[in-house]
PyMOL commands that place a pseudoatom at each C-alpha (Angstrom):
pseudoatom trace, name=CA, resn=UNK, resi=1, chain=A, elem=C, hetatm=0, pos=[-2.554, 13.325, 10.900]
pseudoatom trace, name=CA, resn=UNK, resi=2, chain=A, elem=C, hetatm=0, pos=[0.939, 13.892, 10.712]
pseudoatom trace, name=CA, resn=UNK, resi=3, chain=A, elem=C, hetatm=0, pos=[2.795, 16.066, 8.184]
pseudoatom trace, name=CA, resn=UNK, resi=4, chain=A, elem=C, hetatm=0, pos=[4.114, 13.468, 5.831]
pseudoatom trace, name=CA, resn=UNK, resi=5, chain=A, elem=C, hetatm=0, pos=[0.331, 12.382, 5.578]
pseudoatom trace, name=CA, resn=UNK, resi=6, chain=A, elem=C, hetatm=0, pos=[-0.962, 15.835, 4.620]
pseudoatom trace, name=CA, resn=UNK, resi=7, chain=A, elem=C, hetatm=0, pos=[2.425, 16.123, 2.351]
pseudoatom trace, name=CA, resn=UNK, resi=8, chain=A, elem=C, hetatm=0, pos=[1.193, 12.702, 0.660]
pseudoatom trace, name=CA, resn=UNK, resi=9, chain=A, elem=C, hetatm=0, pos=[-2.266, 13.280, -0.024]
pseudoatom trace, name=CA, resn=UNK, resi=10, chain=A, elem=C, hetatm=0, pos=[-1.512, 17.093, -1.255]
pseudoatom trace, name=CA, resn=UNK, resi=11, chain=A, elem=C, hetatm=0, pos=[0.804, 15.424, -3.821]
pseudoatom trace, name=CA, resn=UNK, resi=12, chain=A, elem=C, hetatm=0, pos=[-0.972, 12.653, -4.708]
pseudoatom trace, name=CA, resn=UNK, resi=13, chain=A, elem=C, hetatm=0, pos=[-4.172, 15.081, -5.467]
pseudoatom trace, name=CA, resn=UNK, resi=14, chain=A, elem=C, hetatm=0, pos=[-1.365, 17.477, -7.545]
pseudoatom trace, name=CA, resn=UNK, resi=15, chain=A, elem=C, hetatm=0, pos=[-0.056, 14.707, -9.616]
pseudoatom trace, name=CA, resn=UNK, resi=16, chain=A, elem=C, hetatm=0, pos=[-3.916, 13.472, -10.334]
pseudoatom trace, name=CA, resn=UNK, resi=17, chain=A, elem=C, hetatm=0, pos=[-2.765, 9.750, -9.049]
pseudoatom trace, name=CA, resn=UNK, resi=18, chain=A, elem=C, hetatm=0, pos=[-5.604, 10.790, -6.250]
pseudoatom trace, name=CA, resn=UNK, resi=19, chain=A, elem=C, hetatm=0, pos=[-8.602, 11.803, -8.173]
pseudoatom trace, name=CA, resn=UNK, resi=20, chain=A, elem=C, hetatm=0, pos=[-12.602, 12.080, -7.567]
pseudoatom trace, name=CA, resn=UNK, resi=21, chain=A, elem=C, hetatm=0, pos=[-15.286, 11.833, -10.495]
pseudoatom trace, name=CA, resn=UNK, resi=22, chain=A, elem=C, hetatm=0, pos=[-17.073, 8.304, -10.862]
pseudoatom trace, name=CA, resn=UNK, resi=23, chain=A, elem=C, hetatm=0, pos=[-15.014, 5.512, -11.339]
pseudoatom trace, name=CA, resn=UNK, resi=24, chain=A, elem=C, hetatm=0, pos=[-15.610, 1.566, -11.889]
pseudoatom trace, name=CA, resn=UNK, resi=25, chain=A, elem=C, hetatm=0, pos=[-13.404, -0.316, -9.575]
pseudoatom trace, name=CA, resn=UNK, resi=26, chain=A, elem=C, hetatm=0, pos=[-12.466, -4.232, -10.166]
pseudoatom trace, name=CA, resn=UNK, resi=27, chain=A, elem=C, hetatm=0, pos=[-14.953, -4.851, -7.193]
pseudoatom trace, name=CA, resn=UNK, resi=28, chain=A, elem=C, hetatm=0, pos=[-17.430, -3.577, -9.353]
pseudoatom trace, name=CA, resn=UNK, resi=29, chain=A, elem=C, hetatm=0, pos=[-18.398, -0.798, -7.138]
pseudoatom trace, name=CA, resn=UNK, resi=30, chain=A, elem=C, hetatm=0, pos=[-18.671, 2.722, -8.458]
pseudoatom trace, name=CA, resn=UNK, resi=31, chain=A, elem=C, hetatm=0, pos=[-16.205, 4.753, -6.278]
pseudoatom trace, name=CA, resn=UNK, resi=32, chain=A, elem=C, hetatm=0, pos=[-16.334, 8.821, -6.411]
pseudoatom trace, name=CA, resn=UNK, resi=33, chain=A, elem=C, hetatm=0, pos=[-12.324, 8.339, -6.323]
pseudoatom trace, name=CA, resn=UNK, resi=34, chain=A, elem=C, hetatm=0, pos=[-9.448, 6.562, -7.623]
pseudoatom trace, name=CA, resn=UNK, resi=35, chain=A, elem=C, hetatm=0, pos=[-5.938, 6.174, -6.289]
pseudoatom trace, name=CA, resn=UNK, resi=36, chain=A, elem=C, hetatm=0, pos=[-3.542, 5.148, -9.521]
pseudoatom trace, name=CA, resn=UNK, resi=37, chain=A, elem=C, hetatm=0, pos=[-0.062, 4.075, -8.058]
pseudoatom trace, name=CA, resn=UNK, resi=38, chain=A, elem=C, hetatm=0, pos=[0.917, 3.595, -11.260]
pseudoatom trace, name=CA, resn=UNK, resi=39, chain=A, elem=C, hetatm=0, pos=[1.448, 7.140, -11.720]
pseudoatom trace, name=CA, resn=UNK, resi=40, chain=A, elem=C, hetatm=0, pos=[4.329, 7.508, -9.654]
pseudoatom trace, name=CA, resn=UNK, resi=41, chain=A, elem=C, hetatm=0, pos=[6.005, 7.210, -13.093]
pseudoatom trace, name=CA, resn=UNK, resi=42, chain=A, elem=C, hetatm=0, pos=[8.966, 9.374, -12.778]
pseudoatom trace, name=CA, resn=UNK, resi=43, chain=A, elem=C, hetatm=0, pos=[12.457, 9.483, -10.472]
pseudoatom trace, name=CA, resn=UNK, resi=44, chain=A, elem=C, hetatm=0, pos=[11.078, 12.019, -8.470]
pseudoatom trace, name=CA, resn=UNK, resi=45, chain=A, elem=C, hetatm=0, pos=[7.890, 10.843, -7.726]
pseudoatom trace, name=CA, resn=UNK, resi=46, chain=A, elem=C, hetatm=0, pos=[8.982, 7.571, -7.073]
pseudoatom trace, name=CA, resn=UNK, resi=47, chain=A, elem=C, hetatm=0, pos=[11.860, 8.487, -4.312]
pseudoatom trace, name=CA, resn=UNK, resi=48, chain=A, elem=C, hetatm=0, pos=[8.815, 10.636, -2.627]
pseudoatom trace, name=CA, resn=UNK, resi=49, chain=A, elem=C, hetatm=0, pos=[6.721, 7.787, -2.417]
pseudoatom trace, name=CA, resn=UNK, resi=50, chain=A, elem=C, hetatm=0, pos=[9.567, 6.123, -1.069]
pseudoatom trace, name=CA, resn=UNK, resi=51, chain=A, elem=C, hetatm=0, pos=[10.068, 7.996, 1.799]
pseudoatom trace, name=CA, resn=UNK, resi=52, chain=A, elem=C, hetatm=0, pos=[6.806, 7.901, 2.414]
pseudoatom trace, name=CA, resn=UNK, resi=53, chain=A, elem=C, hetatm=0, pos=[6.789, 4.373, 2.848]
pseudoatom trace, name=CA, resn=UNK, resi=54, chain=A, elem=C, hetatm=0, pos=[10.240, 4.423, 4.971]
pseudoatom trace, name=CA, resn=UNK, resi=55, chain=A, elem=C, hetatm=0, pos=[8.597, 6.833, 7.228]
pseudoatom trace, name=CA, resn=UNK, resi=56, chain=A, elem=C, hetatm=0, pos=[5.241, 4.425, 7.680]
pseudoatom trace, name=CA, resn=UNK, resi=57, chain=A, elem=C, hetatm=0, pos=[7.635, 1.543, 8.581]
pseudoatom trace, name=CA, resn=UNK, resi=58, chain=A, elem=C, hetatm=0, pos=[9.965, 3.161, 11.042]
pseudoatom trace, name=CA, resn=UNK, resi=59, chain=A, elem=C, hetatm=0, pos=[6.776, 5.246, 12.495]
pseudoatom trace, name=CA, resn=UNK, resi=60, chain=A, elem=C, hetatm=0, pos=[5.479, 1.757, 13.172]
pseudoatom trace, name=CA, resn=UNK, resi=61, chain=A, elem=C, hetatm=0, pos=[8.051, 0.275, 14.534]
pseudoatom trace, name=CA, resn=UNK, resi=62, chain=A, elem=C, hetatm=0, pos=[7.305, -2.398, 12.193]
pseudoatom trace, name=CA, resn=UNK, resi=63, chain=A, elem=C, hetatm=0, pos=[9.741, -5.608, 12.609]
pseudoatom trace, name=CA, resn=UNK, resi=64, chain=A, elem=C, hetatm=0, pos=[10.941, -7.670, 9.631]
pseudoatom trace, name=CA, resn=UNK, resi=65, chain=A, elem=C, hetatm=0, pos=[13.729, -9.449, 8.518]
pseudoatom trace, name=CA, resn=UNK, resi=66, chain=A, elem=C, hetatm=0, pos=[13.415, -8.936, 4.474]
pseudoatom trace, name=CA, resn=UNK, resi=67, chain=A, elem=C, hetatm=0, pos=[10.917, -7.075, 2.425]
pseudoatom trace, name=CA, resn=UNK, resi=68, chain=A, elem=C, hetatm=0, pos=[8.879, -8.593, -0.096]
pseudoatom trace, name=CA, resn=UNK, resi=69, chain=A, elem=C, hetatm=0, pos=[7.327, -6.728, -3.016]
pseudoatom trace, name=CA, resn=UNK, resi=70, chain=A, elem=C, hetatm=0, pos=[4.749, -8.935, -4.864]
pseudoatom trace, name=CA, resn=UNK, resi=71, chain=A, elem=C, hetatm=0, pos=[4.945, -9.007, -8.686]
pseudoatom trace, name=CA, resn=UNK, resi=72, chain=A, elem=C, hetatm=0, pos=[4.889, -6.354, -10.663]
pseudoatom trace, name=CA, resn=UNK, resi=73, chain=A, elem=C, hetatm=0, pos=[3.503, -3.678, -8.692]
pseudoatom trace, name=CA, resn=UNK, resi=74, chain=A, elem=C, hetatm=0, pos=[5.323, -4.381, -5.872]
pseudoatom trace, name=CA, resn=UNK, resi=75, chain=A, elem=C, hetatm=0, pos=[8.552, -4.410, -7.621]
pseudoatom trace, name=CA, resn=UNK, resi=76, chain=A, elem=C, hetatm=0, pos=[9.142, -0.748, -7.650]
pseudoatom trace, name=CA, resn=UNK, resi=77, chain=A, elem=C, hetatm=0, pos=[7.208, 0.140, -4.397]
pseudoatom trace, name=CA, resn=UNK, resi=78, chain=A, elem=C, hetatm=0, pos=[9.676, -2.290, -2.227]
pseudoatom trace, name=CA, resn=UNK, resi=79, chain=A, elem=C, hetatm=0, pos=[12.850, -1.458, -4.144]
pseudoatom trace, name=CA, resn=UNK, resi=80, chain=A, elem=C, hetatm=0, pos=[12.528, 2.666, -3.651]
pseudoatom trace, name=CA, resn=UNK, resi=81, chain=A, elem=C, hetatm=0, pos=[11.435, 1.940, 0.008]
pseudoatom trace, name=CA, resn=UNK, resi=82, chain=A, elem=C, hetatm=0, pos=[14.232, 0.009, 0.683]
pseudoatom trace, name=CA, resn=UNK, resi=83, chain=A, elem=C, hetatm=0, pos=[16.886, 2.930, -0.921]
pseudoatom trace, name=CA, resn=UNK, resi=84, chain=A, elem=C, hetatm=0, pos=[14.414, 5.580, 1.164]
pseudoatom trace, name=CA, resn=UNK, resi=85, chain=A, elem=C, hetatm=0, pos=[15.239, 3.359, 4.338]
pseudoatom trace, name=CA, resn=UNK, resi=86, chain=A, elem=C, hetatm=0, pos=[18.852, 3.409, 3.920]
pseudoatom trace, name=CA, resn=UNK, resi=87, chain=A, elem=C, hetatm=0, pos=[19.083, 7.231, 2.697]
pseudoatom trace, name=CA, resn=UNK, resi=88, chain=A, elem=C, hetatm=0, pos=[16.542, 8.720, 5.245]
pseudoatom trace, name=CA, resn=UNK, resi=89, chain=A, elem=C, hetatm=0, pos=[17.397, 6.668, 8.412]
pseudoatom trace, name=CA, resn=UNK, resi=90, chain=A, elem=C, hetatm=0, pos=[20.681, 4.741, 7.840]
pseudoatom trace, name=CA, resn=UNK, resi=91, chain=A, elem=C, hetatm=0, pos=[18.574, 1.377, 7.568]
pseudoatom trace, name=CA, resn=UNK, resi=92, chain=A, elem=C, hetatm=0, pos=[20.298, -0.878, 5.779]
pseudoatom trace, name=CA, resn=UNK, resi=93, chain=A, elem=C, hetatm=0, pos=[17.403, -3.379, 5.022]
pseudoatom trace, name=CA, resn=UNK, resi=94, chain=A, elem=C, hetatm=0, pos=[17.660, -6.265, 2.303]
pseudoatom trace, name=CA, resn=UNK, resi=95, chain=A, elem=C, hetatm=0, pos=[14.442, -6.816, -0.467]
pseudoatom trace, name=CA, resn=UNK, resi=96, chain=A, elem=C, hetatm=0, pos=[13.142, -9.118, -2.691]
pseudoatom trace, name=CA, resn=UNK, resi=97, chain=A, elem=C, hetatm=0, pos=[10.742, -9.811, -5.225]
pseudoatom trace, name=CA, resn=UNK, resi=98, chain=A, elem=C, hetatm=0, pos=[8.765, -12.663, -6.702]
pseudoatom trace, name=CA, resn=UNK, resi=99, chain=A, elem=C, hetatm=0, pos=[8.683, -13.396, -11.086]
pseudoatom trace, name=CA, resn=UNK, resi=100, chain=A, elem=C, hetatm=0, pos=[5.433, -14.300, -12.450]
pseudoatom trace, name=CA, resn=UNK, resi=101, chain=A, elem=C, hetatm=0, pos=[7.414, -17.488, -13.963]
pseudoatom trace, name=CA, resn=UNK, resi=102, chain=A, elem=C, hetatm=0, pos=[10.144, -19.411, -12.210]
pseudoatom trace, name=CA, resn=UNK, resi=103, chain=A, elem=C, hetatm=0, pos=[13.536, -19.075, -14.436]
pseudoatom trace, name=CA, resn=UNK, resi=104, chain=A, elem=C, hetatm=0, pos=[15.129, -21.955, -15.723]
pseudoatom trace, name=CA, resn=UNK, resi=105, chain=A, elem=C, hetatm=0, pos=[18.310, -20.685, -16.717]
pseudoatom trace, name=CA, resn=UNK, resi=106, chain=A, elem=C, hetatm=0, pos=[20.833, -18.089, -15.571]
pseudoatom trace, name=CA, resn=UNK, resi=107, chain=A, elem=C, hetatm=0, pos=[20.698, -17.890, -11.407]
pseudoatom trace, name=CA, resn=UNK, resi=108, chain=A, elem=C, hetatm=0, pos=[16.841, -19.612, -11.775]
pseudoatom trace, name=CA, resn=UNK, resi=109, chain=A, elem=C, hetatm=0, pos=[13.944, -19.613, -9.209]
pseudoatom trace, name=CA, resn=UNK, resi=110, chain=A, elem=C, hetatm=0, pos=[11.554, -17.453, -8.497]
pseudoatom trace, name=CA, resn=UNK, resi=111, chain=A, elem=C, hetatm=0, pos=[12.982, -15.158, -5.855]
pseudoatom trace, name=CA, resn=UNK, resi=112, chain=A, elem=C, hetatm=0, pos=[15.525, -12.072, -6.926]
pseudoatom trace, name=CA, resn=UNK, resi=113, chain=A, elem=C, hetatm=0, pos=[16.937, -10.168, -4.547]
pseudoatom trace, name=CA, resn=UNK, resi=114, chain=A, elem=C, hetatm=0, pos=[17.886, -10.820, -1.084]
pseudoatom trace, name=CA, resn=UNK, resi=115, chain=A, elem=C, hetatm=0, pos=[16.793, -14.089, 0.680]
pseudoatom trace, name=CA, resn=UNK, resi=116, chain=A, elem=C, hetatm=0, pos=[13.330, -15.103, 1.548]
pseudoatom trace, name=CA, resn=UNK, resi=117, chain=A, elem=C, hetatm=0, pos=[13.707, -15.758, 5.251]
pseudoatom trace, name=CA, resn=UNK, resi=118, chain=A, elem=C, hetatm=0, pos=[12.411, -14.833, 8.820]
pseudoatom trace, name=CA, resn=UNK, resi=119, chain=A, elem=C, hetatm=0, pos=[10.346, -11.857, 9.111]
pseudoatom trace, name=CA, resn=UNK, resi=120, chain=A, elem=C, hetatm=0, pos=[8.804, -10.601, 5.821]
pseudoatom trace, name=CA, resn=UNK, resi=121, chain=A, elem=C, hetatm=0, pos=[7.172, -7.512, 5.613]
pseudoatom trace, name=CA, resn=UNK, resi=122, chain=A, elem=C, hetatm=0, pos=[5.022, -6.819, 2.431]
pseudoatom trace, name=CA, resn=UNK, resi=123, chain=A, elem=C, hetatm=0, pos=[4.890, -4.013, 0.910]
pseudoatom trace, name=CA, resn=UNK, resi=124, chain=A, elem=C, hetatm=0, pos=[1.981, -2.969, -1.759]
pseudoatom trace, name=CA, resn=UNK, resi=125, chain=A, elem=C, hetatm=0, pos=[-0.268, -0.280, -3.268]
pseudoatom trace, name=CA, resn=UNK, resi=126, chain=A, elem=C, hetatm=0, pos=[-3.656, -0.737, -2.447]
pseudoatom trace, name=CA, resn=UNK, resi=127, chain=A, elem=C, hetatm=0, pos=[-5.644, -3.931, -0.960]
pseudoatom trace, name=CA, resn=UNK, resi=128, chain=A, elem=C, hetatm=0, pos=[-8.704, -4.652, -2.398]
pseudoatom trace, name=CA, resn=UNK, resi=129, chain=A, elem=C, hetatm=0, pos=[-9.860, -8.191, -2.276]
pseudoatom trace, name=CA, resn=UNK, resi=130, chain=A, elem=C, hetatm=0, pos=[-7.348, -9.520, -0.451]
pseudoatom trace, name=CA, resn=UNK, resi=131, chain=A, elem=C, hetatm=0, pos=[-6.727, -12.418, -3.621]
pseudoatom trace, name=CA, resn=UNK, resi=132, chain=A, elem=C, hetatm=0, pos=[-3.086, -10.808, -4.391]
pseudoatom trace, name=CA, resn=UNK, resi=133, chain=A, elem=C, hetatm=0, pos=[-1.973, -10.814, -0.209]
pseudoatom trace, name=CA, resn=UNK, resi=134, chain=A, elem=C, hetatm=0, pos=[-2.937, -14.714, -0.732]
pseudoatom trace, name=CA, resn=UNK, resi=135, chain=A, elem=C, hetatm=0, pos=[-1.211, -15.466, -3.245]
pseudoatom trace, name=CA, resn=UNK, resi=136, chain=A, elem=C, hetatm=0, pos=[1.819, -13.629, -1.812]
pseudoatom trace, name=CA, resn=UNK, resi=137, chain=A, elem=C, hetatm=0, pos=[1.607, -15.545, 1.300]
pseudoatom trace, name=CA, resn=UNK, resi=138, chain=A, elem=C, hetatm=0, pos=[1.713, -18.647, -0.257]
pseudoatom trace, name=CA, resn=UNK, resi=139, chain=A, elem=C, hetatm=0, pos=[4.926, -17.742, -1.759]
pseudoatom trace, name=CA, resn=UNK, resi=140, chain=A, elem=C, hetatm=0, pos=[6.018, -16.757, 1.799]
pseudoatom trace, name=CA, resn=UNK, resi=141, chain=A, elem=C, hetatm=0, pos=[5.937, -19.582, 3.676]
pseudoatom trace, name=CA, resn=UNK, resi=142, chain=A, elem=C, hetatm=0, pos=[6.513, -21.939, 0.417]
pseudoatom trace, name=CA, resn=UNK, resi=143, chain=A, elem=C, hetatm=0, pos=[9.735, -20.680, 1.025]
pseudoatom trace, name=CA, resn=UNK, resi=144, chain=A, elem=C, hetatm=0, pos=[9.790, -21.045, 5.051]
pseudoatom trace, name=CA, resn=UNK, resi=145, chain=A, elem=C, hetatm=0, pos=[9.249, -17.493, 5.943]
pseudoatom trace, name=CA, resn=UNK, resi=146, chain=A, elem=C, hetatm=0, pos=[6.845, -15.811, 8.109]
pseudoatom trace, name=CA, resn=UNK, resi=147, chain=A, elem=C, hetatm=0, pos=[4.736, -12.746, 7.168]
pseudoatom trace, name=CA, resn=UNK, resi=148, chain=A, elem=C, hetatm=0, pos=[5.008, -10.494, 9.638]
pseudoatom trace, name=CA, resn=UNK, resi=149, chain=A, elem=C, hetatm=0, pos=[3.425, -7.210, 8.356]
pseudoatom trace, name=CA, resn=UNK, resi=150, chain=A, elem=C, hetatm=0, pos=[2.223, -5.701, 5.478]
pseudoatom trace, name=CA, resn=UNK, resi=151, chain=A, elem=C, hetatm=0, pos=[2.856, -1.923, 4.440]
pseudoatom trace, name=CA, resn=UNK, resi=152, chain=A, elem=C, hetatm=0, pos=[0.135, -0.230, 1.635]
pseudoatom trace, name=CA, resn=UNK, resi=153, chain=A, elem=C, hetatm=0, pos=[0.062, 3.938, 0.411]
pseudoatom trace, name=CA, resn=UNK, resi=154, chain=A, elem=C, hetatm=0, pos=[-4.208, 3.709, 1.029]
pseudoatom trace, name=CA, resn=UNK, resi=155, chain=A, elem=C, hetatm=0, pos=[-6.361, 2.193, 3.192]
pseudoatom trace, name=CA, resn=UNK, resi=156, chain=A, elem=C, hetatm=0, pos=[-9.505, 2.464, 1.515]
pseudoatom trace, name=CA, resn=UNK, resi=157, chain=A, elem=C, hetatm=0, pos=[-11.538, 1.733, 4.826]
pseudoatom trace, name=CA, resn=UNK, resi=158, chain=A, elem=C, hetatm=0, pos=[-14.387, -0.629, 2.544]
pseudoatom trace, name=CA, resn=UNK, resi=159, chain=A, elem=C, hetatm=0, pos=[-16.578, -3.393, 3.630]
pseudoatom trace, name=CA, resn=UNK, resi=160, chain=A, elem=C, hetatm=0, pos=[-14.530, -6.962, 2.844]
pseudoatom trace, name=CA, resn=UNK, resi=161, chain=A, elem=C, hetatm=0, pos=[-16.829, -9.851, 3.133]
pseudoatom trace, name=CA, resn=UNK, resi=162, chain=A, elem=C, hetatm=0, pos=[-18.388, -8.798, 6.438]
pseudoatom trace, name=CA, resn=UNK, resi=163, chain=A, elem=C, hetatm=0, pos=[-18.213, -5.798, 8.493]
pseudoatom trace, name=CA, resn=UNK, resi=164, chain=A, elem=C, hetatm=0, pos=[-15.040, -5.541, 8.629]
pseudoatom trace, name=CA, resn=UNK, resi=165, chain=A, elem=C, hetatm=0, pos=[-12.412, -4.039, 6.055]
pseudoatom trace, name=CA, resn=UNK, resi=166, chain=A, elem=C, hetatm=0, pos=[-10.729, -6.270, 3.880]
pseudoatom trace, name=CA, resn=UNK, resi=167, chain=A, elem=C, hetatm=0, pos=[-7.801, -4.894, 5.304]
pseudoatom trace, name=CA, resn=UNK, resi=168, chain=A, elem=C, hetatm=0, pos=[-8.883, -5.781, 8.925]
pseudoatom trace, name=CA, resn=UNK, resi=169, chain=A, elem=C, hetatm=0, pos=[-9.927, -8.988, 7.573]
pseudoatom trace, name=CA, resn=UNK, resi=170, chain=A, elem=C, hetatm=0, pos=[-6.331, -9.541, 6.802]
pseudoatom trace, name=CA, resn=UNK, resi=171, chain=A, elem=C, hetatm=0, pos=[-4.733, -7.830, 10.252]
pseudoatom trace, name=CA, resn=UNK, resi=172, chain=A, elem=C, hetatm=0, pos=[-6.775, -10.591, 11.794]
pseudoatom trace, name=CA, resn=UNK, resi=173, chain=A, elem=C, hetatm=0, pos=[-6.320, -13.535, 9.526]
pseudoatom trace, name=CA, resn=UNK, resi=174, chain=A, elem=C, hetatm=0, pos=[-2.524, -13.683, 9.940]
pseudoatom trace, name=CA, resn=UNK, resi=175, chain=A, elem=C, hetatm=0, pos=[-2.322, -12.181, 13.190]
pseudoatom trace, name=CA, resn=UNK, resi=176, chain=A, elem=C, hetatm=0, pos=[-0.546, -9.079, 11.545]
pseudoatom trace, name=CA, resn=UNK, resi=177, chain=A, elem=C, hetatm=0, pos=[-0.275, -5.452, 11.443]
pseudoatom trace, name=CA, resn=UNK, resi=178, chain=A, elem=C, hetatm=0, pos=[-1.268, -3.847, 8.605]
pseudoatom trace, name=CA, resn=UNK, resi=179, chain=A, elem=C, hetatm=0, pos=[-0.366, -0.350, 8.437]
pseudoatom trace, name=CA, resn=UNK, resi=180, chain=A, elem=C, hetatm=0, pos=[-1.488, 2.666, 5.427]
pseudoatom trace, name=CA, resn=UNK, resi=181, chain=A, elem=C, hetatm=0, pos=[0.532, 5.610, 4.417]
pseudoatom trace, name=CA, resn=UNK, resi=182, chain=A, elem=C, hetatm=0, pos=[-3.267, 7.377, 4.540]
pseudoatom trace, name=CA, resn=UNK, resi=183, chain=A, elem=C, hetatm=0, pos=[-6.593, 6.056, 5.136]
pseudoatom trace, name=CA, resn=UNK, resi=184, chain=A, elem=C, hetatm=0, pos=[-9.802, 7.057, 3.398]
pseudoatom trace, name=CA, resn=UNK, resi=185, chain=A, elem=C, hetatm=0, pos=[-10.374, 9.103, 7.097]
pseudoatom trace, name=CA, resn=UNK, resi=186, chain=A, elem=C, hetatm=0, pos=[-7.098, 10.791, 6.584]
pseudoatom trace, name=CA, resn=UNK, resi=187, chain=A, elem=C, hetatm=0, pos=[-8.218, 11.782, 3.411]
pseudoatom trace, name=CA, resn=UNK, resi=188, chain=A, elem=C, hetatm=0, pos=[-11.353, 13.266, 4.172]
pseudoatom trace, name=CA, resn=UNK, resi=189, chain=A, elem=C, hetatm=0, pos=[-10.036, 14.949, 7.160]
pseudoatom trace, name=CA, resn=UNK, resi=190, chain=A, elem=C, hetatm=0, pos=[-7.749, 17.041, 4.448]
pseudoatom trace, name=CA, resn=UNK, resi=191, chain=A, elem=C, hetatm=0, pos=[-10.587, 18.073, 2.254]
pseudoatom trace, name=CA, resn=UNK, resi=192, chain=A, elem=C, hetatm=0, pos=[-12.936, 19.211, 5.771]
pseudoatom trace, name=CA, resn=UNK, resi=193, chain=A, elem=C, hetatm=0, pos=[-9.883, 21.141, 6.953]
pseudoatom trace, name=CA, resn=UNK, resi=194, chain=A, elem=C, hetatm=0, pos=[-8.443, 22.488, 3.221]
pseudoatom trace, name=CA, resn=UNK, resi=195, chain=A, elem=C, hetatm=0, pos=[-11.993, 24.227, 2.742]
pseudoatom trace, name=CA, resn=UNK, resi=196, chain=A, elem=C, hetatm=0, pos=[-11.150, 24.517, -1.404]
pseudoatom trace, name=CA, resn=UNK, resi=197, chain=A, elem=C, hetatm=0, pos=[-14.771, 24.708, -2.933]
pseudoatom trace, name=CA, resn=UNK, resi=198, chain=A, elem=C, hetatm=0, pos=[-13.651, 22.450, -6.052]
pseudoatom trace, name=CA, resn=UNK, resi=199, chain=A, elem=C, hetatm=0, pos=[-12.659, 19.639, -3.804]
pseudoatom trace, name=CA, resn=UNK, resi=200, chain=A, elem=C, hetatm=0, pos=[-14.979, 19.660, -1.016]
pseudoatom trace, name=CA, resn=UNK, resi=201, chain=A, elem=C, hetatm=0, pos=[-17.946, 19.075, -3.966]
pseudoatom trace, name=CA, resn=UNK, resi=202, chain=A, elem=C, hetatm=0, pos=[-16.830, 15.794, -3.954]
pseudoatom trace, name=CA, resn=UNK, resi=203, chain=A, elem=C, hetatm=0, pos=[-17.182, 14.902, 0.559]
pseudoatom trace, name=CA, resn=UNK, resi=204, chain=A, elem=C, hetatm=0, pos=[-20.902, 14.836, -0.143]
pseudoatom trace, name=CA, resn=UNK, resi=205, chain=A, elem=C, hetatm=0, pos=[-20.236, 11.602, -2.507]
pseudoatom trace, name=CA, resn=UNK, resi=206, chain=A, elem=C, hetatm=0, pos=[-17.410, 10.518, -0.310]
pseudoatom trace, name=CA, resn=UNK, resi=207, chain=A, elem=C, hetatm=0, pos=[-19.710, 10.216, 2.665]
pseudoatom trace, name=CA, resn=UNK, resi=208, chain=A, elem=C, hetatm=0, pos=[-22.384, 8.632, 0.756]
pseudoatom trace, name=CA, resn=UNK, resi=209, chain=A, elem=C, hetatm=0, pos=[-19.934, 5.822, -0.458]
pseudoatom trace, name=CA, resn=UNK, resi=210, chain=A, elem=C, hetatm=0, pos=[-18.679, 5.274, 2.959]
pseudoatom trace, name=CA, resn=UNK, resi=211, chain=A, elem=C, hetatm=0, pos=[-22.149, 4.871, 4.128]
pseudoatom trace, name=CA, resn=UNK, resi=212, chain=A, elem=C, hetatm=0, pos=[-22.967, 2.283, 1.927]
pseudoatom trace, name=CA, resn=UNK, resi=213, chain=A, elem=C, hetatm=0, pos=[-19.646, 0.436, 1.877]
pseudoatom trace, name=CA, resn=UNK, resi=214, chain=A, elem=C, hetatm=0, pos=[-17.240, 1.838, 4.630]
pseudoatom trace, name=CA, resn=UNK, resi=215, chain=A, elem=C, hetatm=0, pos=[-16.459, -0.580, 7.306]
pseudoatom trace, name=CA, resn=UNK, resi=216, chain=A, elem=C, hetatm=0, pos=[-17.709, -0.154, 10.479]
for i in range(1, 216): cmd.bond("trace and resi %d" % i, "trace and resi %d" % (i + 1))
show_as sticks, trace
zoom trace
């Protein structure tokens, strides 16, 4: 793991946006955590998440020509990676982002911000279905560009509709890379290796989840 993986799950588990207890997820699965990306709800949080994200893409090597940040959640995540990419490494990249309703008036369409063209790279919270990466995909190449990699903050490592992960499902669907800020391994590595008593209480219902609905 490197260190701006331990620094984001040590502040995601400070700011409660990572937190463990029982919890009903859309899936209908009852998780013993619960990553809330909508709690990055200040300036500061939101410029660490950032940089977060910069530092996933450029560790990656990840190639693009424009990112894309699906509607609404996306909005924010792509906009504060793109200022994280120009401030941390001198990247200069252009974004845009999709409205729920095409405008009729003003500059109209559906797009704002920079072109939809060549190489997009996607950048989201957390995949769960895979229904929202569809629907973004279609909005892609509606436009005539090519996906060419999608960027999330967790990789929740859970059975899609086979073995695999949905995320892996995805990686192989469009012949992509797919790439997490953590994964759910990343995560429990942290809690083995921080030995705090209140948080290791929950790796026994952790493990027990990932048996039943980890991907192999």
């Amino acid at each position: 793991m490197q260190d701006y993986q331990q620094q984001f799950i040590e502040f995601v588990i400070d700011n409660d946006i990572l937190r463990f207890g029982e919890f009903t997820l859309k899936s209908g699965r009852q998780s013993p955590y619960f990553f809330n990306a909508g709690l990055f709800n200040t300036g500061a949080k939101l410029s660490f998440l950032g940089k977060c994200y910069a530092k996933a893409v450029v560790e990656t090597a990840l190639e693009f020509d424009v990112m894309f940040g699906p509607a609404y959640k996306g909005i924010p995540l792509v906009a504060v990676t793109a200022a994280a990419l120009a401030d941390e490494y001198a990247l200069d990249s252009p974004y845009c982002f999709n409205r729920k309703e095409v405008k009729d008036h003003g500059e109209g369409g559906l797009i704002v911000g920079a072109p939809l063209q060549g190489k997009v790279l996607l950048i989201d919270d957390v995949i769960t279905a895979g229904t929202a990466i569809g629907e973004a995909v279609e909005i892609i190449t509606s436009a005539g560009a090519a996906l060419s990699g999608i960027v999330v903050a967790l990789d929740r490592q859970e059975k899609g509709k086979g073995e695999l992960s949905t995320i892996q499902e995805i990686a192989k669907t469009y012949n992509i890379p797919v790439v997490a800020i953590v994964s759910l391994d990343d995560i429990v590595d942290y809690l083995v290796a921080k030995q705090d008593s209140t948080l290791n209480k929950h790796l026994a219902n952790i493990s027990k989840y990932r048996e039943e609905f980890g991907a192999r």
